[in-house]
PyMOL Python script that loads the backbone (N, CA, C, O; Angstrom):
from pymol import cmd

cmd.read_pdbstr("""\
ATOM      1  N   UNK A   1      64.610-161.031 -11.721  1.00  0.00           N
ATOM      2  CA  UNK A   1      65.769-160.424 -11.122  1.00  0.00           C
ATOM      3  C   UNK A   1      66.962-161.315 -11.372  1.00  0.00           C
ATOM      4  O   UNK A   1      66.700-162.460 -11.740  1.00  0.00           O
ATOM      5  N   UNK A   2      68.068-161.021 -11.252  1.00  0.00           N
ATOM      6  CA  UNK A   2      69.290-161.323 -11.779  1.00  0.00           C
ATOM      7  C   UNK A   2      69.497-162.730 -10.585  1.00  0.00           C
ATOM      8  O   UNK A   2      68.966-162.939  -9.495  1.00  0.00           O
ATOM      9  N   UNK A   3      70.411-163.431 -11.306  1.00  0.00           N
ATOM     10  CA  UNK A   3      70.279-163.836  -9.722  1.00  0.00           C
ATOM     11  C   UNK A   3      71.732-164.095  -9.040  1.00  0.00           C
ATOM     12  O   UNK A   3      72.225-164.996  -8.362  1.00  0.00           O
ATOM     13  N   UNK A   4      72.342-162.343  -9.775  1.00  0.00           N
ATOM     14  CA  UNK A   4      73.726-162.206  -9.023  1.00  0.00           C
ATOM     15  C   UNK A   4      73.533-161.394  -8.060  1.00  0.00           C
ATOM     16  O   UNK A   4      74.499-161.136  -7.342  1.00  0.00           O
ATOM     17  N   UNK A   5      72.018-160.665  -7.737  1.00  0.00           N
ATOM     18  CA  UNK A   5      71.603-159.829  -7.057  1.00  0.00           C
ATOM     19  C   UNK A   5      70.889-160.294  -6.168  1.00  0.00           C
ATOM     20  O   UNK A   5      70.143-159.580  -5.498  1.00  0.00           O
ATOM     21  N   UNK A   6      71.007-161.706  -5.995  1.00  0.00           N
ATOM     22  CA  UNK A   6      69.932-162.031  -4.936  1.00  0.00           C
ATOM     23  C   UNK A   6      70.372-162.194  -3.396  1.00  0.00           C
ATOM     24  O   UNK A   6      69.602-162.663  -2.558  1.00  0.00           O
ATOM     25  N   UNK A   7      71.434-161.846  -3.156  1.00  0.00           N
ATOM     26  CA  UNK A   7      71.989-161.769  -1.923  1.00  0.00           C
ATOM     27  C   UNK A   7      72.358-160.276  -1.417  1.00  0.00           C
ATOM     28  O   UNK A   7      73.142-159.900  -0.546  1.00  0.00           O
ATOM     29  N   UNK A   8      71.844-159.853  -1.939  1.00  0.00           N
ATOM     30  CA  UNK A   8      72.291-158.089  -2.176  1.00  0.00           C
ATOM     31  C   UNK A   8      71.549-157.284  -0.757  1.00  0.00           C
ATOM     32  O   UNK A   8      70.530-157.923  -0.493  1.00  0.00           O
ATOM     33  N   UNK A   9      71.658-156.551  -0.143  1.00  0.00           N
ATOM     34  CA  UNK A   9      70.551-155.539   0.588  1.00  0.00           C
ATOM     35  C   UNK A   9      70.741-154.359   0.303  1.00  0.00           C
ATOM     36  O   UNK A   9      71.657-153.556   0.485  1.00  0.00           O
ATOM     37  N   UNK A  10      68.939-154.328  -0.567  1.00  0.00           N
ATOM     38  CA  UNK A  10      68.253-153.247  -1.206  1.00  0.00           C
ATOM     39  C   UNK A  10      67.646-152.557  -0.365  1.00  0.00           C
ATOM     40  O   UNK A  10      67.076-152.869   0.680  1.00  0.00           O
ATOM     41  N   UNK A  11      67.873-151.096  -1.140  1.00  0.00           N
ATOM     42  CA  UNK A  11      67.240-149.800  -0.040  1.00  0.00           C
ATOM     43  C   UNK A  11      66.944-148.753  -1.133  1.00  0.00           C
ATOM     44  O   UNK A  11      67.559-148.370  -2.128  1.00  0.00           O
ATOM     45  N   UNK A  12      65.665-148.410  -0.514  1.00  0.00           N
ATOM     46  CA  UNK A  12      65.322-147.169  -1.357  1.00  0.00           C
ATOM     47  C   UNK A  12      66.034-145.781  -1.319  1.00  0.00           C
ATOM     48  O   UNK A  12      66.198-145.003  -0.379  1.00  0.00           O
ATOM     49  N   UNK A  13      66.402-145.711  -2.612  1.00  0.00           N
ATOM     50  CA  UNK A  13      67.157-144.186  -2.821  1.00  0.00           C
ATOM     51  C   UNK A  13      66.208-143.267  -2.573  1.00  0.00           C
ATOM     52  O   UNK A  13      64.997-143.140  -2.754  1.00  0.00           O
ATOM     53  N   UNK A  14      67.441-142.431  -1.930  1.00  0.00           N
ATOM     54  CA  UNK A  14      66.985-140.907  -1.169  1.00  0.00           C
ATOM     55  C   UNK A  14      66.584-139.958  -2.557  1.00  0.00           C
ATOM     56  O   UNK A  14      65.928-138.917  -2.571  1.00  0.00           O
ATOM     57  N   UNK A  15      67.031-140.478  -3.381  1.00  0.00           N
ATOM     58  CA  UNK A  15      66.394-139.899  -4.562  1.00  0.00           C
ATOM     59  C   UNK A  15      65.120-140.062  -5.873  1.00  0.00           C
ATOM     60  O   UNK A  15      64.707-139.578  -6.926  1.00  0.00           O
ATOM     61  N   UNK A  16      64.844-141.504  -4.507  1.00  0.00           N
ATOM     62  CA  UNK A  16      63.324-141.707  -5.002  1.00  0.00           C
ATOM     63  C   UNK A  16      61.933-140.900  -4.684  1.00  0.00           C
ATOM     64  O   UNK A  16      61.785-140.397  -3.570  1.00  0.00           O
ATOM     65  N   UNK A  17      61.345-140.835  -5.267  1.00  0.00           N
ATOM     66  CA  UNK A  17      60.063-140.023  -5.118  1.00  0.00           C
ATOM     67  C   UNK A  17      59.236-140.207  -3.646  1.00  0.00           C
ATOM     68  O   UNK A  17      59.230-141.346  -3.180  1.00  0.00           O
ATOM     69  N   UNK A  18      58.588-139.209  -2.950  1.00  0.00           N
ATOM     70  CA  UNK A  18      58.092-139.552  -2.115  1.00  0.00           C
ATOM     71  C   UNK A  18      56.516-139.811  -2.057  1.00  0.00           C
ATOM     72  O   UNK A  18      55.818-140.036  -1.069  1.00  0.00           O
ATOM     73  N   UNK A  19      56.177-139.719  -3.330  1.00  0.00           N
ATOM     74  CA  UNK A  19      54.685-140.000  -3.592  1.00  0.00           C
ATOM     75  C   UNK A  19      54.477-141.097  -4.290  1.00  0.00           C
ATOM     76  O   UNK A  19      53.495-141.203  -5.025  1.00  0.00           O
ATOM     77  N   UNK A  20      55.775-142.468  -4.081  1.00  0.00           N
ATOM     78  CA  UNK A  20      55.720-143.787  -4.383  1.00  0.00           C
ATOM     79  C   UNK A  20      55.749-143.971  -5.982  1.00  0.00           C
ATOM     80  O   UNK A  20      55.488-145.128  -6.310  1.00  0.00           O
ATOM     81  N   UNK A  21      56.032-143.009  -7.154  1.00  0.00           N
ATOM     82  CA  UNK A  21      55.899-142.786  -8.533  1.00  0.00           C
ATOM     83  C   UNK A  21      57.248-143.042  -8.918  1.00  0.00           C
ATOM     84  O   UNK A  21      57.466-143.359 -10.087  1.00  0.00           O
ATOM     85  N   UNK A  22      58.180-142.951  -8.105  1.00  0.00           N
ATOM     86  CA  UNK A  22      60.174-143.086  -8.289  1.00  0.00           C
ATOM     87  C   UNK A  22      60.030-143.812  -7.991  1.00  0.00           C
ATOM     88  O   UNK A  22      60.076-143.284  -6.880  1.00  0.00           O
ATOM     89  N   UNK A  23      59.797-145.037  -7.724  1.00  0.00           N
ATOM     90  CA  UNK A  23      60.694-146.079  -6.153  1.00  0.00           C
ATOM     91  C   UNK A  23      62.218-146.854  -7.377  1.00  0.00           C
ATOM     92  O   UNK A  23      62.105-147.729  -8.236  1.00  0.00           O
ATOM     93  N   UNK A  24      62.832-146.476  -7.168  1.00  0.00           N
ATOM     94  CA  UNK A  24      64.444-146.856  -7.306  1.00  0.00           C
ATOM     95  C   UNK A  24      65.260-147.616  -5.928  1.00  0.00           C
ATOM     96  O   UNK A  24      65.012-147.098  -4.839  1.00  0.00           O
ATOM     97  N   UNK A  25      65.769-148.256  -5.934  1.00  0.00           N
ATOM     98  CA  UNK A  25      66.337-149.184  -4.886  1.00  0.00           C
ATOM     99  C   UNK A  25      67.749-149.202  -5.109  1.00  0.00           C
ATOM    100  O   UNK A  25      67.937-149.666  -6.234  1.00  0.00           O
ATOM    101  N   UNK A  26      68.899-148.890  -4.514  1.00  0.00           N
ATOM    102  CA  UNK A  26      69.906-149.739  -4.792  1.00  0.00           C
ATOM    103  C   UNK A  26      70.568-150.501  -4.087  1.00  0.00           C
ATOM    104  O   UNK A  26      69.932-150.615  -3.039  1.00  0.00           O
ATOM    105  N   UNK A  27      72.004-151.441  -4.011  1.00  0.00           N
ATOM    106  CA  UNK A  27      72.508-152.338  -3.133  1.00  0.00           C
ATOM    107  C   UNK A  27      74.251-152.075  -3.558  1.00  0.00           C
ATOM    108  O   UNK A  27      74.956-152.214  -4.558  1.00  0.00           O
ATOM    109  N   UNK A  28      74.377-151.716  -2.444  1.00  0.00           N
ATOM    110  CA  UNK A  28      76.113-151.523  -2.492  1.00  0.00           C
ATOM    111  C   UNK A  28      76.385-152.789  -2.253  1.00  0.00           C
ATOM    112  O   UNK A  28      75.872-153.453  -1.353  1.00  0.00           O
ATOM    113  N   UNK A  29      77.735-153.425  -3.568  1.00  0.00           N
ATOM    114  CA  UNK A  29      78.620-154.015  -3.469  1.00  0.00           C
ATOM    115  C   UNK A  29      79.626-153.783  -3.511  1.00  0.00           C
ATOM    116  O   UNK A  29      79.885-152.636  -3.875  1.00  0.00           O
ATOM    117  N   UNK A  30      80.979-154.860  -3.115  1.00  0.00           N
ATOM    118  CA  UNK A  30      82.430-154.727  -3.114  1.00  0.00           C
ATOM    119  C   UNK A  30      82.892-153.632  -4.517  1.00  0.00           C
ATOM    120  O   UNK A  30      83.501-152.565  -4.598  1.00  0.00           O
ATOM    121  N   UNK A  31      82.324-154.432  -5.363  1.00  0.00           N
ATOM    122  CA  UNK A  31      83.078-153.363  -6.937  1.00  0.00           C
ATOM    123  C   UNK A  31      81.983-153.469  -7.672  1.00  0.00           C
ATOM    124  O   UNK A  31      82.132-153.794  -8.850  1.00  0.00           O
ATOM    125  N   UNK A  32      80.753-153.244  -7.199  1.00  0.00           N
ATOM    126  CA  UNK A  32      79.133-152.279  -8.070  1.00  0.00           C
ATOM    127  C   UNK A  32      78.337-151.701  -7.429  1.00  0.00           C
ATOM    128  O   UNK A  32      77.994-152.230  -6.372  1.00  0.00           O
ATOM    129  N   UNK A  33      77.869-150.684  -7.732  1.00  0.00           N
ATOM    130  CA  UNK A  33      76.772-150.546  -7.071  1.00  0.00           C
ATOM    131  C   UNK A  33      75.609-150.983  -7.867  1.00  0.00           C
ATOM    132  O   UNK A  33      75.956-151.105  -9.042  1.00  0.00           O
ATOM    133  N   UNK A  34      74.136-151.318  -7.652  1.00  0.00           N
ATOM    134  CA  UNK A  34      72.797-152.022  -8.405  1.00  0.00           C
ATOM    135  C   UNK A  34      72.224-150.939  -8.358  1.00  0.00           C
ATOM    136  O   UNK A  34      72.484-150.060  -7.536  1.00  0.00           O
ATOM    137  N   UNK A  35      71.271-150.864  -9.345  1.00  0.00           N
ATOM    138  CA  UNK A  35      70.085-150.263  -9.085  1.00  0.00           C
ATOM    139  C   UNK A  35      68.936-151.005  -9.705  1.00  0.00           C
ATOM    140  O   UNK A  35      69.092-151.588 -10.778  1.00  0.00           O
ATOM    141  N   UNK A  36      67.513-151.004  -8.918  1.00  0.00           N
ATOM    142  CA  UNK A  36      66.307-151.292  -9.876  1.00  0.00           C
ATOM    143  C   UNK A  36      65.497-150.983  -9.577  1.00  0.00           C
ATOM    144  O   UNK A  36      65.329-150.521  -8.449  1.00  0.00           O
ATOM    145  N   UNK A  37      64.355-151.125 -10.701  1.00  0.00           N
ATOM    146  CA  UNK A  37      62.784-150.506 -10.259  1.00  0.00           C
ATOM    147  C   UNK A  37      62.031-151.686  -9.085  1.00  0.00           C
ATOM    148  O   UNK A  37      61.716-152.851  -9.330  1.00  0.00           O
ATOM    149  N   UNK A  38      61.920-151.117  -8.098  1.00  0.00           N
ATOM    150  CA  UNK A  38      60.963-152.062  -7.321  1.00  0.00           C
ATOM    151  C   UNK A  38      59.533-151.628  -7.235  1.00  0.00           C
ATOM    152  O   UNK A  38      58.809-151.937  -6.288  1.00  0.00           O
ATOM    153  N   UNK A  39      59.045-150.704  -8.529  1.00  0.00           N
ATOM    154  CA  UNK A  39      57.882-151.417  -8.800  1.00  0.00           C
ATOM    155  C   UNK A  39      58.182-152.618  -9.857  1.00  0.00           C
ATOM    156  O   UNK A  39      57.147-152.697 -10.518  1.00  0.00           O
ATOM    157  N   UNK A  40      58.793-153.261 -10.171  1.00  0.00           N
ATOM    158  CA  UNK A  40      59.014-154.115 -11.441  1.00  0.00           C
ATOM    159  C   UNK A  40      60.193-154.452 -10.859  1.00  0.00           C
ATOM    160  O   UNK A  40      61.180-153.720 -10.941  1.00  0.00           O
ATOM    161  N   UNK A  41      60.190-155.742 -10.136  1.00  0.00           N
ATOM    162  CA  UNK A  41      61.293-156.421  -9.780  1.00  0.00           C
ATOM    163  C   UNK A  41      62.376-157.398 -10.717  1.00  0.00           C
ATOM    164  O   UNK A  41      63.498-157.902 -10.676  1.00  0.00           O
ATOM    165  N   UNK A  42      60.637-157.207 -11.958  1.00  0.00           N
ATOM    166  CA  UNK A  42      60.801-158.814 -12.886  1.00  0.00           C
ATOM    167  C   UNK A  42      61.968-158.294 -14.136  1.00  0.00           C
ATOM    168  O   UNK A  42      62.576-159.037 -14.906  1.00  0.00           O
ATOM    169  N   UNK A  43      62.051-156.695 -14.043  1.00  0.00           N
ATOM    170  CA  UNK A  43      62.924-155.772 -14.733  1.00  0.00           C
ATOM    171  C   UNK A  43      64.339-156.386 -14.181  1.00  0.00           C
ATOM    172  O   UNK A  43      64.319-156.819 -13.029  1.00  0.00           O
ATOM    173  N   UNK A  44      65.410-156.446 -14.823  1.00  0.00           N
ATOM    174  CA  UNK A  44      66.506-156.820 -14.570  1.00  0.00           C
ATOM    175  C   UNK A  44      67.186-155.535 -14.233  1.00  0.00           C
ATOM    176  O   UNK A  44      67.092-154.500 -14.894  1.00  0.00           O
ATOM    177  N   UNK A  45      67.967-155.723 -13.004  1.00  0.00           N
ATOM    178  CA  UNK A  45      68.801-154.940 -12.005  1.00  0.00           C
ATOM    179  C   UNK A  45      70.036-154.629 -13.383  1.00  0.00           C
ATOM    180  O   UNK A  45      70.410-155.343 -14.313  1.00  0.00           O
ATOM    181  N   UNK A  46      70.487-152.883 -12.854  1.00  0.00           N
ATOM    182  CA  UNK A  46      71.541-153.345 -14.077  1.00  0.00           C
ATOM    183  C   UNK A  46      72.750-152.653 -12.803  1.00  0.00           C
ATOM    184  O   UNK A  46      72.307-152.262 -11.723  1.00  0.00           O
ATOM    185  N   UNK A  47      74.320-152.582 -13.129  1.00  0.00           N
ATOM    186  CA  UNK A  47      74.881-151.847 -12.034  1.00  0.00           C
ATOM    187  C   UNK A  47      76.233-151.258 -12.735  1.00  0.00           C
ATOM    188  O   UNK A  47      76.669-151.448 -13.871  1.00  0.00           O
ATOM    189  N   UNK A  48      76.676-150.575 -11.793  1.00  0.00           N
ATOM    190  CA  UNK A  48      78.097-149.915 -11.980  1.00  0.00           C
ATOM    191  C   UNK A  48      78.783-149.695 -11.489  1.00  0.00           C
ATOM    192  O   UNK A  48      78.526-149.029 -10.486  1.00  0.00           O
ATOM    193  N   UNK A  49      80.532-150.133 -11.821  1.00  0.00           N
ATOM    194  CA  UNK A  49      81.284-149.761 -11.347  1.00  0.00           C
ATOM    195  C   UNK A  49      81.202-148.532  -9.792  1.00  0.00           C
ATOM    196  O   UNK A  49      80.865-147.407 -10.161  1.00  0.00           O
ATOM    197  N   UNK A  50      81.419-148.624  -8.461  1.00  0.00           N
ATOM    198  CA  UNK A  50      81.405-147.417  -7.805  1.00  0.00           C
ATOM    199  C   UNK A  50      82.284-146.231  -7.811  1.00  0.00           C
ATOM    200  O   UNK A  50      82.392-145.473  -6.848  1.00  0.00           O
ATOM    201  N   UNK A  51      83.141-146.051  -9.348  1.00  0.00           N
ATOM    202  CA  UNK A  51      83.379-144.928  -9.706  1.00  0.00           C
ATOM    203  C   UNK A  51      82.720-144.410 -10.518  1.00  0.00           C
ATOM    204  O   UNK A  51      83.116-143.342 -10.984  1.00  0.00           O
ATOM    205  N   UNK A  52      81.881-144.802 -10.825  1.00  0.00           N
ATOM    206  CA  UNK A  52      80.747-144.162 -11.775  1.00  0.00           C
ATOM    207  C   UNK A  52      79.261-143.963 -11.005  1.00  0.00           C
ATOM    208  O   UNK A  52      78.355-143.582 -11.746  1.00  0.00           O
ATOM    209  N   UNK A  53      78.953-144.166  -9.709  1.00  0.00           N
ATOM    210  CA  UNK A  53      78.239-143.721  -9.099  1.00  0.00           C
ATOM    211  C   UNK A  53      78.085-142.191  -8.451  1.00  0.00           C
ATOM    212  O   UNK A  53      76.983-141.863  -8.010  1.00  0.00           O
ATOM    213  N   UNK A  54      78.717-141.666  -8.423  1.00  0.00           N
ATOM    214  CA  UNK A  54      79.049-140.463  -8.061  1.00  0.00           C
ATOM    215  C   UNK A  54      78.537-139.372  -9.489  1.00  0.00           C
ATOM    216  O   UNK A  54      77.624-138.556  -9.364  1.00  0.00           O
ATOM    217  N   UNK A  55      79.271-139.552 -10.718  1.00  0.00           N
ATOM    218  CA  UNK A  55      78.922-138.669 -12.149  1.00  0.00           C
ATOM    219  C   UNK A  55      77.280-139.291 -12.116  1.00  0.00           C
ATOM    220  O   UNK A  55      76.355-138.491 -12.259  1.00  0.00           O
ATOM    221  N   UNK A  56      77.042-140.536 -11.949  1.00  0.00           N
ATOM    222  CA  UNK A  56      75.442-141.434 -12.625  1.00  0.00           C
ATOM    223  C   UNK A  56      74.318-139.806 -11.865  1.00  0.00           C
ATOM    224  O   UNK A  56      73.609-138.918 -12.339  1.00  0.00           O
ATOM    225  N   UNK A  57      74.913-140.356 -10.147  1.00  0.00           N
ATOM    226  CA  UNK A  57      74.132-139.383  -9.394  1.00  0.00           C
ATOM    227  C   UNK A  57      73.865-138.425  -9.717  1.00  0.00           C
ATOM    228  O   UNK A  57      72.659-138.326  -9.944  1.00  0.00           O
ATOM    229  N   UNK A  58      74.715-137.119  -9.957  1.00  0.00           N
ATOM    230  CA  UNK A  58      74.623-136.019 -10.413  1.00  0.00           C
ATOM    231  C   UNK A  58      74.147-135.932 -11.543  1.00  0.00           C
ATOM    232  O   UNK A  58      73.208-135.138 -11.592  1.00  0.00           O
ATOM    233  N   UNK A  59      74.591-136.787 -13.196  1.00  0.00           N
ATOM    234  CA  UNK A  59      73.473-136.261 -14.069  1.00  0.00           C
ATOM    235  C   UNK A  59      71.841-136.732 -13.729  1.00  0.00           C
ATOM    236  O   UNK A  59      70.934-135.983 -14.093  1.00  0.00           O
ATOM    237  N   UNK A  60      71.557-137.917 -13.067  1.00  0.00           N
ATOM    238  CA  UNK A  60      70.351-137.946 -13.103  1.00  0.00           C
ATOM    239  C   UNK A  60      69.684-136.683 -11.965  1.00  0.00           C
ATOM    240  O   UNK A  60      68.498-136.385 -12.108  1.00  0.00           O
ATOM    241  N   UNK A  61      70.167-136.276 -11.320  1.00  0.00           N
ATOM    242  CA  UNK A  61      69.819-135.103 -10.513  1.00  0.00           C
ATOM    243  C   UNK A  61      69.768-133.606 -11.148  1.00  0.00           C
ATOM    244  O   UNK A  61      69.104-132.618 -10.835  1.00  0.00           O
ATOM    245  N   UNK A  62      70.608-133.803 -12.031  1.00  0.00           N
ATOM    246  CA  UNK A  62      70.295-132.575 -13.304  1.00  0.00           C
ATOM    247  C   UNK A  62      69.037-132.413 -13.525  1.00  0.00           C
ATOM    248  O   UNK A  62      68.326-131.476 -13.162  1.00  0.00           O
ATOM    249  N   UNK A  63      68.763-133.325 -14.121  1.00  0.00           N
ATOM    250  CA  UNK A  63      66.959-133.285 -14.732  1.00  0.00           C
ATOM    251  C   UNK A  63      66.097-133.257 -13.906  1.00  0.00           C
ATOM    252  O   UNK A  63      64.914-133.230 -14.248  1.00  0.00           O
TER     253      UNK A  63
END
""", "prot")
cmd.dss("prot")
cmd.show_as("cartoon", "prot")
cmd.util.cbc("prot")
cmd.orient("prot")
């Protein structure tokens, strides 16, 4: 994990799976929001701008 993210508080997205197969996490900051797999922590967190959280949401909710 990054370790600009290590002060962060992570929460599972409402748009993670409920049969534990999604688990997605993210952590609101001042100017990013994070996201990562917490099955695979060792995966590096990546993030975005929080004007681009809003479009991210919706296309991944497309599919």
């Amino acid at each position: 994990m990054s370790s600009g993210t290590t002060g962060l508080a992570w929460f599972k997205s409402s748009y993670s799976g409920t049969q534990g197969d999604s688990c997605v996490e993210i952590a609101m900051a001042e100017q990013a929001v994070h996201v990562r797999d917490s099955k695979d922590l060792a995966r590096p967190a990546f993030k975005m701008g929080r004007a681009e959280w809003a479009p991210f949401v919706r296309f991944v909710a497309e599919d």
